[in-house]
N, C-alpha and C positions, 0 to 999 in steps of 0.2 A: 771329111771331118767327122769325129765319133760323136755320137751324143752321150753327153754326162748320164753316168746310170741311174744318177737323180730323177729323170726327167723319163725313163721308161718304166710302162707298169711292168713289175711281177708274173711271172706266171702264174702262182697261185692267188695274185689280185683278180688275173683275167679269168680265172678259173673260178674263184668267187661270185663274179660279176655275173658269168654268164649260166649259172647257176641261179642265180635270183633274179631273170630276166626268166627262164623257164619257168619256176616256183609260178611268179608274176602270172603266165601264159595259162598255166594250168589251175591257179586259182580261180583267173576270171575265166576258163570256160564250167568249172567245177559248179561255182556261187551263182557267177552272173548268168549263165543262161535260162532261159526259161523251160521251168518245168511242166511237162505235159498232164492236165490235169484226166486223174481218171475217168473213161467213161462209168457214168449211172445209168442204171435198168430201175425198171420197177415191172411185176407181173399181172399180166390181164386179170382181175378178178371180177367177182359176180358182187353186187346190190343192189338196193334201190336207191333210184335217182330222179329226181325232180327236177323242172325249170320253173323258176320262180321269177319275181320283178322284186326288187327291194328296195326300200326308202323310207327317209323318216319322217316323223308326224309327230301328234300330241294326243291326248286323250283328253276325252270332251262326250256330254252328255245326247240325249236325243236330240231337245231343242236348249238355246240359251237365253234368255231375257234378259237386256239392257234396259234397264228402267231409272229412265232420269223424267222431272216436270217438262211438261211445254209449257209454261210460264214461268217468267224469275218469280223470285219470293225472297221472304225468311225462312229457313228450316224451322216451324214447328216441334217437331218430333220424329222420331224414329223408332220402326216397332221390331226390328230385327237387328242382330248383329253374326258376323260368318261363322258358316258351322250350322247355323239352325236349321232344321226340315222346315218344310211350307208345304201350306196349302193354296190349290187356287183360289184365287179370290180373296185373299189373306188380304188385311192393310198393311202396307210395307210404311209408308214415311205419309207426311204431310204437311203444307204451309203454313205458315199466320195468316188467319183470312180475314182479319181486321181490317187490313188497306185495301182487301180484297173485295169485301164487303163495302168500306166509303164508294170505292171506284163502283161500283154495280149499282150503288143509291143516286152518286150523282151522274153516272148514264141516265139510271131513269129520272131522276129529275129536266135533265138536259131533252129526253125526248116529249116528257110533255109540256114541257115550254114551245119544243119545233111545234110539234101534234097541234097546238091551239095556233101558232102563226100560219102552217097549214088551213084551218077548218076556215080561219077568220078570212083567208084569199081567195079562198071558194065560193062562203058566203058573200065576199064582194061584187061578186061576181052571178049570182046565183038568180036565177030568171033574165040572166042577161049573155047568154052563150052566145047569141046571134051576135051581140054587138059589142062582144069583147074587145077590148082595147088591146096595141101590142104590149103598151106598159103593164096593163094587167096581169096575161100573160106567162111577163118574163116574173111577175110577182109571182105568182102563184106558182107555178111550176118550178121556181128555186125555192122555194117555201114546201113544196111537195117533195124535194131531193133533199133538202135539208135537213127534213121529217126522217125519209128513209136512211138518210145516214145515220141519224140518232139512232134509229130501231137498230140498226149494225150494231153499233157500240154497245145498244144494252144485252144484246146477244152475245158478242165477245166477251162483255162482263162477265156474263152467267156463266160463260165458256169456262174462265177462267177458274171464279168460284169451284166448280166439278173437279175443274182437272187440278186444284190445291189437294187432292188425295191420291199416293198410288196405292193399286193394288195386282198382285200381284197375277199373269194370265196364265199361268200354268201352276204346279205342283214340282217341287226338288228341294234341292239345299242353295242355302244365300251361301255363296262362294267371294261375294262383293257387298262392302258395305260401310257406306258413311257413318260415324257414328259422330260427330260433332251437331249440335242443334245450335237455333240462334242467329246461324253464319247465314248471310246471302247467297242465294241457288241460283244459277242459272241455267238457260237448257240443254248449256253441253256438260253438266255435271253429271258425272254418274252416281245415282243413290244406291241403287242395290245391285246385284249381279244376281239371276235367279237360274239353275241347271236342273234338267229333266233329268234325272238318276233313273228313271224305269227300265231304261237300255244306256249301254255303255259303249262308247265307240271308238274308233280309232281314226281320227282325218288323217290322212298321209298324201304329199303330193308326189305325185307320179310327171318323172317327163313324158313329154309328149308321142316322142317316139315309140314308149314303151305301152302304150295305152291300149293297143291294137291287140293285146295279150290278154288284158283284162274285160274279164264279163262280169255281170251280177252275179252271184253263187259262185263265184270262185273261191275254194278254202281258202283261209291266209292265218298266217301265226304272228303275231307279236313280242315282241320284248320288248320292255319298259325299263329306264333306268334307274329306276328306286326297286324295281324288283329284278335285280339283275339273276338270279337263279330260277324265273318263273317263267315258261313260253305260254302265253295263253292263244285260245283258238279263236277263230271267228270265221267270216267268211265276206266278201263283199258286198253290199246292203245299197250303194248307190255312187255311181258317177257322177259327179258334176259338171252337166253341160254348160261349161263355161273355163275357158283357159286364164291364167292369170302368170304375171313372168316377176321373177324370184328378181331380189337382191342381185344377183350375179348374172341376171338376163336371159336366164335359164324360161323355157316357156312350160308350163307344170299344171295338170288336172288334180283336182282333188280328189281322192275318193275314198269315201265311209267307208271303214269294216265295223261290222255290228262282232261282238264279244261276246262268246257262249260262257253268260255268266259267272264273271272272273270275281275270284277271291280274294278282295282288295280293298284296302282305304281310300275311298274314291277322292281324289286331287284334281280338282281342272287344271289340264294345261299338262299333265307330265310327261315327259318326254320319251321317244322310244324308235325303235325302227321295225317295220313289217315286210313280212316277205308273202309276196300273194301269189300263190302256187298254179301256175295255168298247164302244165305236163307233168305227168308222172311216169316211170316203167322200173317196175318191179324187179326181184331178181336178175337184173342187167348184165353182160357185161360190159365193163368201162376200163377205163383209162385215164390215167393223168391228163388234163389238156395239153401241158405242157411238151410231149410225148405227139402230140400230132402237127403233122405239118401242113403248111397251106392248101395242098396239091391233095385233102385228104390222105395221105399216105404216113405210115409210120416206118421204124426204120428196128429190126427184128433181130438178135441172137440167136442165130440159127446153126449148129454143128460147128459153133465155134467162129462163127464168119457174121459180118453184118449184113442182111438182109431186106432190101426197099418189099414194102407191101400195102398193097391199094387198099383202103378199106371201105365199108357203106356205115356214116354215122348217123344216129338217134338225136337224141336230146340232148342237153349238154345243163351242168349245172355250174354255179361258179369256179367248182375245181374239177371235175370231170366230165368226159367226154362216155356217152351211149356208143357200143361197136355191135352194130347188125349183122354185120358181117367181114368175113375178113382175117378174122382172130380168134384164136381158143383160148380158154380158161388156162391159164399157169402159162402162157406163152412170154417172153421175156421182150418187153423194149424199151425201146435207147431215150431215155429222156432228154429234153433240148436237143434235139438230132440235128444235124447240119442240112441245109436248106437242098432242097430238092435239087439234082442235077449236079451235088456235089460229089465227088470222087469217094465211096469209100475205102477204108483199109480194112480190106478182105480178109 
């Protein structure tokens, strides 16, 4: 039985077909395969390089003063507002010592009321010690505690009277400052905020592990973010023996750098990051980190072939690596190199 010619293809259909079953073949090895990204070199050069610890802080004065009352009150007055210079000993703020005052009159009125029920149980008693009674006694000697609790009180009164004034214990600029009067104070209000401007510092916290880098007198640079074009200098001034652990659990030293008198609108609190310099080497040569591999070894351009070579490394800064030995000046290698023990193409 023939088949209807209907029902067979063409030669030039098949010829078609398997013409664009090739195209197809050749396209996707063309597009879809992956192309081989060039190797990069970079060459050994010579500078200086440093090892530094980095991190961020705030800028903050020599000493700080929080000066709120140890007694509640009414705000009196206020003798500063932020921005001012001070002197020590300056009067900052002060209470209404009107109520301050009733309360200290009627302490002492309340102690010489005890004072005389005191003398008057003594005298009951007086040429009669031998044959004191227990009811006497318990009289007189709660009559004598009575007494000295009042002398407390008139003593607190006084207390309080004094401390209805601050002033201020050091010398800077009020950086903090209430200026409402009238209002009730308590003693966790803050009235003023007082900063040592004579030295200028930088607290930065340092993790833990990195601490073992830093000493006293180590140089360190600064940069601040209101003065983003300025590195100022300093050097380290004081560790603080005590650790304390961040928001994120982090466990973190403080440590002062004193500011080789920066040229600045002094702001407590601005913000910044410092880099504290503990190695240095000079005219070096170095390397990209990137460029070296676990095994110390890098991987070399050498007459046209890739070449493994062992090297002795220095210091290392966050983008380069110190090479002691190992490498010349203008020598060419293979940045991100494939991991030791891999096959190269020679």
């Amino acid at each position: 039985m023939k088949i209807p010619n209907l029902l067979k293809p063409s030669r030039k259909k098949l010829i078609i077909l398997v013409a664009l079953v090739l195209l197809a073949g050749l396209g996707f090895w063309f597009f879809g395969r992956k192309k081989q990204t060039p190797l990069q070199f970079t060459n050994v050069k010579k500078q200086d390089i440093r090892s530094s610890v980095s991190s961020s802080g705030n800028l903050t004065g020599k000493n700080i003063a929080n000066l709120k009352f140890k007694s509640s009150g009414k705000l009196s007055f206020i003798n500063v507002k932020i921005g001012d210079p001070i002197k020590q000993y300056r009067t900052i703020a002060g209470l209404d010592t009107k109520e301050l005052t009733i309360a200290l009159q009627q302490a002492q009125n309340t102690y010489r009321d005890k004072q005389a029920i005191a003398e008057k149980a003594v005298d009951d008693v007086k040429d009669h010690s031998s044959d004191e009674s227990f009811a006497q006694k318990v009289t007189r000697t709660t009559a004598q505690a009575t007494r000295d609790s009042a002398f407390d009180s008139v003593k607190n009164a006084q207390r309080a009277l004094e401390e209805a004034v601050i002033t201020s214990p050091l010398s800077g600029i009020v950086t903090q400052a209430i200026q409402v009067t009238g209002q009730n104070i308590t003693t966790t209000d803050l009235i003023a905020q007082v900063v040592d401007t004579s030295s200028i510092y930088f607290d930065t916290d340092v993790d833990e592990a990195d601490i073992n880098h830093i000493t006293v007198g180590a140089p360190a640079e600064v940069s601040l973010d209101a003065y983003p074009k300025e590195i100022f200098k300093g050097m380290v001034d004081q560790i603080l023996p005590q650790t304390k652990t961040t928001s994120s659990g982090a466990t973190v030293v403080t440590v002062r750098i004193i500011l080789d008198n920066p040229k600045l609108t002094f702001v407590n609190g601005l913000s910044g990051e410092s880099a504290i310099i503990y190695a240095r080497s000079n005219n070096a040569l170095t390397i990209p980190q990137e460029a070296l591999r676990e095994d110390q070894s890098v991987v070399v351009s050498q007459d046209n072939k890739l070449v493994e070579k062992k090297i002795e490394v220095g210091i290392s800064s966050d983008t380069d690596v110190e090479v002691k030995s190992g490498l010349s000046e203008g020598d060419k290698v293979l940045l991100s190199p494939p991991a030791p023990g891999t096959k190269l193409n020679k």
